[in-house]
N, C-alpha and C positions, 0 to 999 in steps of 0.2 A: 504494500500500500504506500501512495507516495502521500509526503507530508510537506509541507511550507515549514522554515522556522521560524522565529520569532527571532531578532536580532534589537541589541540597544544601542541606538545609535546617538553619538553627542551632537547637541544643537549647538555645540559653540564652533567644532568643524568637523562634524563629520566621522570623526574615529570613532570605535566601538569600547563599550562602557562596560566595563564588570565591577562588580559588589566587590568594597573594601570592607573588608573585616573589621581595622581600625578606625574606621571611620563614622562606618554601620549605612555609609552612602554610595551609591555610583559613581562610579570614578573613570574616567575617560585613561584613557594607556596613551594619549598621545599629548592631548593638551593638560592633563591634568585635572581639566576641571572637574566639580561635584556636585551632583542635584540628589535630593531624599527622596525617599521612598514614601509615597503617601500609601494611605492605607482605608479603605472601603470600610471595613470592619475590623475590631480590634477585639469582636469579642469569640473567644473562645470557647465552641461547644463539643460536648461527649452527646454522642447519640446513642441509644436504644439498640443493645445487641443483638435480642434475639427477634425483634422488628425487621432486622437489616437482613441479621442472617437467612428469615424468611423469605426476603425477596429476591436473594440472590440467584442469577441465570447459573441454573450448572453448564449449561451450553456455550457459555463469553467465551469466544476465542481470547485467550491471555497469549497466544503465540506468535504472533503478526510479527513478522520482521519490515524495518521501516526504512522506505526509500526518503531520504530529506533533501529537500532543495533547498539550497541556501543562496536568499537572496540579491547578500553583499558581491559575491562573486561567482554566480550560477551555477556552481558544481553540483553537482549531485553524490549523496554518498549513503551509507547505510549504517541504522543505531541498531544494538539487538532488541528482542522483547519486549526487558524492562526499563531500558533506557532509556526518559524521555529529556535529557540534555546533555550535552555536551559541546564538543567542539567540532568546527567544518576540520575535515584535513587538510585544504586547499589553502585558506585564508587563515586558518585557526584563531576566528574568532568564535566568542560563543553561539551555539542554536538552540534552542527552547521549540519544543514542539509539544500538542497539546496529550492528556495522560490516555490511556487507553481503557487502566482497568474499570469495575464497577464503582468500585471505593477511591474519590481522590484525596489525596491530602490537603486538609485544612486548614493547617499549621505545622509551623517549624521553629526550629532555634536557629538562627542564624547565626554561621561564623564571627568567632569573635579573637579567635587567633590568628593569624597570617602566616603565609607558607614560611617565612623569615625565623619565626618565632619557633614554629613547628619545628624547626630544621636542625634549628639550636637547641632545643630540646631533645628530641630525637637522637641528636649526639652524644647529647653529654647522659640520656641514658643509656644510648649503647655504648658508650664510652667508659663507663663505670661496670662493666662488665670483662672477667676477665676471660684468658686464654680462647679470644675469638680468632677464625681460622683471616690469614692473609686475606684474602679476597674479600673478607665481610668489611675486611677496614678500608681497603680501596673503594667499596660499595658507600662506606658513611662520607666519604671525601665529594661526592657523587651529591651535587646540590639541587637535582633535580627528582630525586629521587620519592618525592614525597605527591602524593594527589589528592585535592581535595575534592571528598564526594559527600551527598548529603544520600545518607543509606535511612529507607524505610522502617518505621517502627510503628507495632500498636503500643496503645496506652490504655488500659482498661482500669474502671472503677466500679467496686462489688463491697457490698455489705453481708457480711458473709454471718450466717450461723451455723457452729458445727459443733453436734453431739458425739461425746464421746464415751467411752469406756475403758478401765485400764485399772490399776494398781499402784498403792503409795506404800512405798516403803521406808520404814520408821527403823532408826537403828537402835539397837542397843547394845550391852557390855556382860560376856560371863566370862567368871574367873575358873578358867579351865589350868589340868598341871598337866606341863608337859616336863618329857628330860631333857637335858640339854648338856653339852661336851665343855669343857675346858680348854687353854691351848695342850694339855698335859693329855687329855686323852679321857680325863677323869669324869666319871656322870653326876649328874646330881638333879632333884626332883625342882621346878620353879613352877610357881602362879603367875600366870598372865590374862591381861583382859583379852578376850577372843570377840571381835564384832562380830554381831548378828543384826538380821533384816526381820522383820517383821511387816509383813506382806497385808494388805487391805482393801478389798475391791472397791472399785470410786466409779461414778457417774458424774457427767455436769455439763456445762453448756458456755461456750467459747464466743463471744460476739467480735467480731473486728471489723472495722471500716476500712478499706484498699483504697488509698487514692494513687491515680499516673503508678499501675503494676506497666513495665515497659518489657517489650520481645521483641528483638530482633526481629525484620520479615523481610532481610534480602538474605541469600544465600552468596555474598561476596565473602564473607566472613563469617565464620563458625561461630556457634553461638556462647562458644567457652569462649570465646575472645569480646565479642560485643557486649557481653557481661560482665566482663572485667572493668569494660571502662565509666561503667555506671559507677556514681548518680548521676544522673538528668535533672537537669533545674529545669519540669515545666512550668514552672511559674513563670517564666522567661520568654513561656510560646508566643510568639507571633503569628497572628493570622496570613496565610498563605500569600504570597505576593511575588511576582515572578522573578521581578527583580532582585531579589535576594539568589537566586539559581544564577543566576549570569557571573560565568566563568568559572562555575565548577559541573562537577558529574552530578547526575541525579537519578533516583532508579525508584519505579515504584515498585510494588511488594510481591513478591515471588510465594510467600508463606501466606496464606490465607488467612482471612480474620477467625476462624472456628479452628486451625492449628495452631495457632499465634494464642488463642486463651488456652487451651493446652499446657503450654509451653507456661503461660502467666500463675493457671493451676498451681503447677509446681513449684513455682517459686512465692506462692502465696501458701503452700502448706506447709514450708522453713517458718515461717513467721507462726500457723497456727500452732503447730506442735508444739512450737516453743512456750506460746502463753498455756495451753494445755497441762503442758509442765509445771508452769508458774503456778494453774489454778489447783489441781492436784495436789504440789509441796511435797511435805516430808525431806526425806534425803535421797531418794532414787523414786525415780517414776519408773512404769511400764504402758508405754500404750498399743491397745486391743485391739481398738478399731474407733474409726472418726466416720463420720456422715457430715459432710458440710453443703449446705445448701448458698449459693449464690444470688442474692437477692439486689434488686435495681442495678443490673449489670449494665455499664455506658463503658462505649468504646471510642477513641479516638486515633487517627489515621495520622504520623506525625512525618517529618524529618527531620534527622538528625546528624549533624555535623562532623565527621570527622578526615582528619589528613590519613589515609592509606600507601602503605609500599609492603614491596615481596621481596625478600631476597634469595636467590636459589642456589644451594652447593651439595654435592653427592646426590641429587637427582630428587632432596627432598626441598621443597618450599614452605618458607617461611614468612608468616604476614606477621605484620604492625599497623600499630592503628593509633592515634593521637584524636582525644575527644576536645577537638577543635572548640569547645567552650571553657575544658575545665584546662586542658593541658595535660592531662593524664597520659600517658604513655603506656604501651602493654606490648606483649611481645613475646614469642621465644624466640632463642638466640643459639645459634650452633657454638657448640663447640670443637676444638680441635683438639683430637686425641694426641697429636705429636707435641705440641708446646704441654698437653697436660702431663705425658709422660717426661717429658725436657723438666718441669719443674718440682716432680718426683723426685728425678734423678738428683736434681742442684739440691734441694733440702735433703736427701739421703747422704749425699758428697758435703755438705759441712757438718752435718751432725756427726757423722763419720770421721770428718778432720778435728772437730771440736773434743770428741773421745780418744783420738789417736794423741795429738797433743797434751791432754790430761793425763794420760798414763805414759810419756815420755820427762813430763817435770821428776 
């Protein structure tokens, strides 16, 4: 399917505008100058989950690959699926085309880092990391290394009730004899307190209020990684404005809104168990079984900021991710077996010369 982009072009001459981070405005790449961002609506709503999920086409083609025309210098070129911005290859400035899927996004955070910032960060935590192979450090020298994409997320809110059932256990102290040895080999009878559990079947009732539960819903990035970089300030959200995309990557949501609470589930039942526990007491809980019921469940469709890179060695790939709001950094990082074994050796080789010389005085 072919598409038009959307291009931002400056009224003072003409050059193409991307969103400064530092500024929080549009910013022209040639003359410099900057005009804001107006905004239609400021306010920010959660809709009705199981409403939506109703009316959802199981039939929506999600798989359209997109012919895009771009304006500024006629080329024509190709986004995948979920991509609906990026850059022309031609001209490389930015393209905005319009979303495909059922659910668009409403709001977002807006970068508030800049690749500059990003980069310096970036370094100095890979840089604090040791016995990294040759090539990873030629890879951090590499200033371009960093992209910023604003990757898809739900955000759900649920007032949850969950019954549970389980077991509290209460400790206490008996003076049990055991024997016990000497260094001589010698036995002798001793009293010692021996803890004990005393076990108590419990019932009760868990209330919690969820507000902005956040899940990943692009598959760029595993969701052990995009959950590291959490929290998310959505108090921060801004109502959707296009202008805030121009000059980075954008992707709408691969993870569906009924996987994506799934996914929120679980990471709202870390929270229930724990007060579970709390309600329970004693000195050891057990829990049996929970029934939690999800009441006035509201979703919201978001995006979220961050600088991406991969770096690749021995055939396996490694992403980083920089939450372009907080500056958090995350990552794994290869390491190299020959410099770990080189520093074996060097600590083996002085502690070795530090005892040879002690036993030659």
């Amino acid at each position: 399917m072919r598409y038009s982009a959307t291009h931002f072009t400056c009224p003072s001459c003409g050059g193409s505008q991307k969103f400064s981070p530092t500024t929080g405005k549009l910013r022209c790449e040639f003359c410099e100058s900057e005009r804001s961002i107006t905004h239609e609506d400021t306010h920010i709503i959660a809709h009705d989950y199981h409403q939506k999920l109703n009316s959802l086409d199981p039939k929506h083609d999600n798989s359209i690959d997109k012919e895009v025309n771009c304006k500024k210098c006629g080329g024509v070129f190709s986004l995948t699926p979920f991509v609906f911005a990026s850059h022309c290859p031609y001209c490389k400035i930015p393209a905005l085309i319009q979303c495909i899927k059922e659910i668009h996004p409403e709001s977002l955070l807006p970068f508030t880092i800049d690749k500059k910032d990003a980069q310096s960060r970036f370094k100095k935590w890979a840089g604090s990391r040791w016995f990294a192979p040759t090539s990873f450090t030629k890879y951090l020298k590499n200033d371009h290394q960093l992209k910023g994409y604003y990757l898809p997320h739900w955000s759900y809110d649920s007032d949850t009730i969950s019954e549970y059932e389980g077991k509290r256990g209460d400790a206490y102290y008996v003076t049990v004899t055991r024997t016990v040895s000497d260094k001589e080999g010698n036995q002798r009878q001793e009293n010692v307190q021996e803890r004990r559990i005393r076990w108590t079947h419990v019932s009760g009732v868990v209330h919690i209020d969820f507000d902005d539960v956040t899940v990943g819903a692009s598959k760029t990035l595993p969701h052990s990684l995009l959950d590291t970089l959490e929290p998310w300030n959505c108090q921060k959200l801004e109502a959707f404005e296009k202008e805030y995309i121009a000059g980075f990557e954008a992707q709408e949501y691969e993870i569906g809104l009924k996987s994506g609470f799934d996914f929120a589930k679980t990471k709202m039942s870390y929270k229930i168990k724990r007060d579970i526990r709390q309600d329970i007491g004693g000195d050891e809980q057990q829990i049996h079984h929970v029934n939690t019921q999800y009441n006035d469940l509201k979703y919201k469709n978001v995006l979220f900021p961050l600088w991406i890179s991969s770096f690749k060695w021995k055939e396996k790939i490694y992403d980083y991710a920089i939450n372009a709001q907080t500056g958090k950094v995350v990552g794994e990082r290869p390491y190299s077996i020959v410099k770990i074994a080189f520093a074996v050796v060097t600590v083996l080789a002085i502690v070795a010369g530090f005892f040879y010389f002690q036993n030659t005085k």
